[in-house]
N, C-alpha and C positions, 0 to 999 in steps of 0.2 A: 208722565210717561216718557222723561226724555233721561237720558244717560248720557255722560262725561265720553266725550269722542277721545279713542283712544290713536287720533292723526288728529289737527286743528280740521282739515277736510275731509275728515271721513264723512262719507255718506251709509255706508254700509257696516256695522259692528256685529260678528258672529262671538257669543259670547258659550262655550261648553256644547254646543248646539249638537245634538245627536236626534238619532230617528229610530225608531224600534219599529217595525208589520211581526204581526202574530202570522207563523206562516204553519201549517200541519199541526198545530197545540202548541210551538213553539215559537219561541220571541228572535225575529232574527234582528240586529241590530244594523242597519244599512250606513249611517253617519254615526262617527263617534268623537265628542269631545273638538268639535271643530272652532278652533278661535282665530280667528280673521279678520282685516279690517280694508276696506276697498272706499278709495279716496275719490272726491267728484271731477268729473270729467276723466274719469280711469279707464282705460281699455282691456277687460278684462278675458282670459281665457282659459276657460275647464275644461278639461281632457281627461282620460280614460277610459279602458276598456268597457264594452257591455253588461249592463248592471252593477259597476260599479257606485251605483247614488246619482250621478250625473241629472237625472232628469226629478230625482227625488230633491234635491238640494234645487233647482229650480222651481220644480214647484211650492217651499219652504220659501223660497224668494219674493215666490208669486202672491204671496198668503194664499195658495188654493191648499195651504195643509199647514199643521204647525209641528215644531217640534216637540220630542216626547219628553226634551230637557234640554236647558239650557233657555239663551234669550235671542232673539235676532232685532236689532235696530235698524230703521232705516229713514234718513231724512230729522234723526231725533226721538223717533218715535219708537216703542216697542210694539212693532207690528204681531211681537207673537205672540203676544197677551191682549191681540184684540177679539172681539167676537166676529161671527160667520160676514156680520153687515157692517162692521165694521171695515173688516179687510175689504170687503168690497168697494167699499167707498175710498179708501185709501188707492188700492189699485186702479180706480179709475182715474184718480187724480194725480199719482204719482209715477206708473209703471205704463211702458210700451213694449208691446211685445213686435216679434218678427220672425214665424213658423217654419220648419222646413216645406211646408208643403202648403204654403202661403194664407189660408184663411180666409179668404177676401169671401163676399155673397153676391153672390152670380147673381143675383136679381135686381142689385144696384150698380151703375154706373161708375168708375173710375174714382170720379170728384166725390160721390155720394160716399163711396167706401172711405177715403181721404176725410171725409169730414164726420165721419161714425164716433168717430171716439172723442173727438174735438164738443161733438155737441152732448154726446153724453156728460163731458164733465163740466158743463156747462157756459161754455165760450158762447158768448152772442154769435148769434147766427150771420150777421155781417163780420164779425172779424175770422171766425169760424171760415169761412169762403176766402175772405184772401188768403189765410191762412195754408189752407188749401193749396189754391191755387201758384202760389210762391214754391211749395213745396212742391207738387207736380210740375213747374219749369225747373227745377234745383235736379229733380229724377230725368229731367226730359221727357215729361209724360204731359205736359200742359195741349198738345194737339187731338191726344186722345181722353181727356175729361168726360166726355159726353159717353164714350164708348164702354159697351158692357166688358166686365172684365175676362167673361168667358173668349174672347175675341183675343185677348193678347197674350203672347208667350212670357213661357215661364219666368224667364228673366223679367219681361215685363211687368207681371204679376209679383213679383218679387220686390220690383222700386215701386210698386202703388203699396204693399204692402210695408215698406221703407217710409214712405211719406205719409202713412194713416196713422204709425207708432209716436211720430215726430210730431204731430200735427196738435196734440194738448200740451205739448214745451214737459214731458217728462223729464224729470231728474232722472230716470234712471229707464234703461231699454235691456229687455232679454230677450236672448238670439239663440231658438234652438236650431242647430243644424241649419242657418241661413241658407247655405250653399250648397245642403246635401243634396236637392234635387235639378239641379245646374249643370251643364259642361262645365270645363274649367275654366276656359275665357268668360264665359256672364259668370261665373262664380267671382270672379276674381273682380270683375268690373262690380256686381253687384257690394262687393264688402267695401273697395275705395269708395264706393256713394254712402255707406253704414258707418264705415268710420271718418270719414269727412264731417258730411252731414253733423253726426253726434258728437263731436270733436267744437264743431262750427257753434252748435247749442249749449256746450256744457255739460252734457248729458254723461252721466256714466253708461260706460256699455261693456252688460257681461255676456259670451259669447260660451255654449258647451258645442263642442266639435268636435271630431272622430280628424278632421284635415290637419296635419302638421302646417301647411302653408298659411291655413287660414290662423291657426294659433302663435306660427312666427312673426306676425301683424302685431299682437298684443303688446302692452305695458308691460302684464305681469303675464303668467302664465302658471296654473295650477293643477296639478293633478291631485284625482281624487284618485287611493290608496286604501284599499281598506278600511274602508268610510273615515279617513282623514285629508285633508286639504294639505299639501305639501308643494312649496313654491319649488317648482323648476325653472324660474327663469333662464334663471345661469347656465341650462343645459340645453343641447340643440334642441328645437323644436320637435324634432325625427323621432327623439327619445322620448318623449312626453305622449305623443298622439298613437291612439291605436283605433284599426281600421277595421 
């Protein structure tokens, strides 16, 4: 299941990768023909207008969907020739996520949330807690561990959300709209802790954003296009992001 990395560090190879939804009896084609390759510890960022694939090409990421053609690698492996439990398994072991609208479960505490994904993919339960715990002083959250997370603001909810993706040592972290539901000072604080942080671990981190500011942060910068990926690094950030 592995393929010839076309970077010595790629982590990610999009190999023809397209997407078809049958939409009124007709086949609409949302990604087409997308080849790309995103290197470990990469900071990555996708932009484009509304419905342009943006969260379709994430979730092809997520393995919550596979492609209608083509391959997607990642880590080595060809994630999109696995089955339902397979990708399962993969994603727990390999992908962190980080929600616009944060995910955390009101019914568990801080550290408990912090430590969800840690012990799903089956970290001993004592490393599982420092682990943790390192992580919510890194956020600045180590005072409130105990505290439910209904209690803390958004931002806050946002860095326990930052420190539960981080918390299984992911190769690779997806960020949809981090910062969409933020002011701009925690937005802005919130991404310096996401790209630190991820930077700090190795982690590749791919970002889709509607914010020019949050995508001028980026390594690379991509827009999707008529269900194709086309690198705009070279162009102002302004140009790329639609709001």
């Amino acid at each position: 299941m592995s393929t010839p990395a076309t970077h010595p560090d790629a982590l990610i190879v999009f190999d023809g990768v397209g997407k078809t939804f049958a939409e009124a009896g007709r086949a609409r084609a949302v990604l087409s023909g997308l080849c790309a390759s995103f290197r470990r510890g990469e900071f990555i960022a996708i932009i484009g207008r509304s419905g342009s694939g943006k969260s379709t090409l994430l979730n092809l990421l997520a393995g919550l969907d596979v492609p209608s053609e083509g391959s997607i690698h990642i880590a080595g492996e060809r994630v999109s020739a696995m089955d339902d439990r397979q990708r399962t398994i993969f994603r727990r072991d390999h992908i962190g996520f980080v929600f616009q609208f944060f995910n955390l479960i009101p019914t568990l505490t801080v550290i408990e949330n912090v430590l969800l994904a840690a012990e799903l993919s089956g970290v001993p339960a004592a490393e599982a807690r420092t682990r943790a715990a390192d992580l919510l002083r890194a956020v600045g959250l180590f005072e409130r561990a105990n505290a439910y997370t209904d209690k803390l603001s958004g931002g806050e909810q946002q860095r326990v959300a930052i420190a539960r993706a981080l918390c299984a040592r992911p190769e690779l972290i997806l960020a949809d709209e981090p910062t969409g539901n933020l002011d701009a000072d925690t937005g802005a604080a919130v991404m310096d802790l996401l790209t630190r942080l991820s930077r700090e671990r190795g982690a590749t981190l791919i970002i889709v954003t509607h914010s020019s500011e949050v995508a001028a942060l980026a390594d690379r910068r991509f827009k999707l296009d008529h269900g194709r990926l086309v690198d705009v690094t070279a162009a102002p950030a302004t140009a790329g992001a639609a709001r």
